[in-house]
C-alpha positions in Angstrom: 0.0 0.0 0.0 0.9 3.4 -0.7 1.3 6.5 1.9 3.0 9.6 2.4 5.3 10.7 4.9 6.2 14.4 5.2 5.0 14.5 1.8 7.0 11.9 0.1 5.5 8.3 -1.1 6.4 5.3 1.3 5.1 1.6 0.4 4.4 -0.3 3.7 2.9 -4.1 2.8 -0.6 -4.6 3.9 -2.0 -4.7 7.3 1.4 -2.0 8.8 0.7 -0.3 11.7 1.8 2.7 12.9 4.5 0.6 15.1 6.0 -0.7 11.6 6.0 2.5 10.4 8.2 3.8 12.8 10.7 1.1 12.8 11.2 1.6 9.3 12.3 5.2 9.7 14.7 4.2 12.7 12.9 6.0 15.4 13.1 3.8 18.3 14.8 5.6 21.1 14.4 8.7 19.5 11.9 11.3 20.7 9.1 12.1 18.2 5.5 13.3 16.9 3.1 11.3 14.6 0.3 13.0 12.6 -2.1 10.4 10.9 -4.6 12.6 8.4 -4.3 15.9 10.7 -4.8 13.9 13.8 -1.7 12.9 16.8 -0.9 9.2 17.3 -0.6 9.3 21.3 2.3 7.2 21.6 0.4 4.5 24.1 -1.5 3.5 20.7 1.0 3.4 17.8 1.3 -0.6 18.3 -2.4 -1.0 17.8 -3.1 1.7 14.9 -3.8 0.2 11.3 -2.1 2.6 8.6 -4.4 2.5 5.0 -3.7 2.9 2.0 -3.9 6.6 0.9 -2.9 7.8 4.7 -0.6 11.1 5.0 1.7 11.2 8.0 4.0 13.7 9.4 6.7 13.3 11.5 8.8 15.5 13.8 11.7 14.6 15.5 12.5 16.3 18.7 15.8 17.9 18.6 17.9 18.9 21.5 19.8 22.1 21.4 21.5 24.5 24.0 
């Protein structure tokens, strides 16, 4: 199936959930922000939530800074 991510096309095999979605872009560990169509993932459900074809996500990565 076919998504976007920050505005660029990502292919994810049927049935991905968010929690797939964020292994692929190597963000374990890492502290970030997921928008599914206009609406926050709260972390506590990105295991559980079913991506579909056609969703747009964006994603923000917390960066530290001094």
């Amino acid at each position: 199936m076919n998504i976007k991510v920050n505005g660029h096309q990502t292919a994810l095999p049927l049935g991905a959930t968010v929690d797939q979605l964020v292994t692929q872009l190597a963000l374990e560990g890492k502290r970030y922000a997921i928008e599914r169509n206009g609406k926050i993932v709260p972390k506590s459900a990105v295991g559980g939530t079913p991506i579909e074809d056609g969703d747009q996500f964006e994603v923000v990565i917390a960066v530290g800074g001094g």
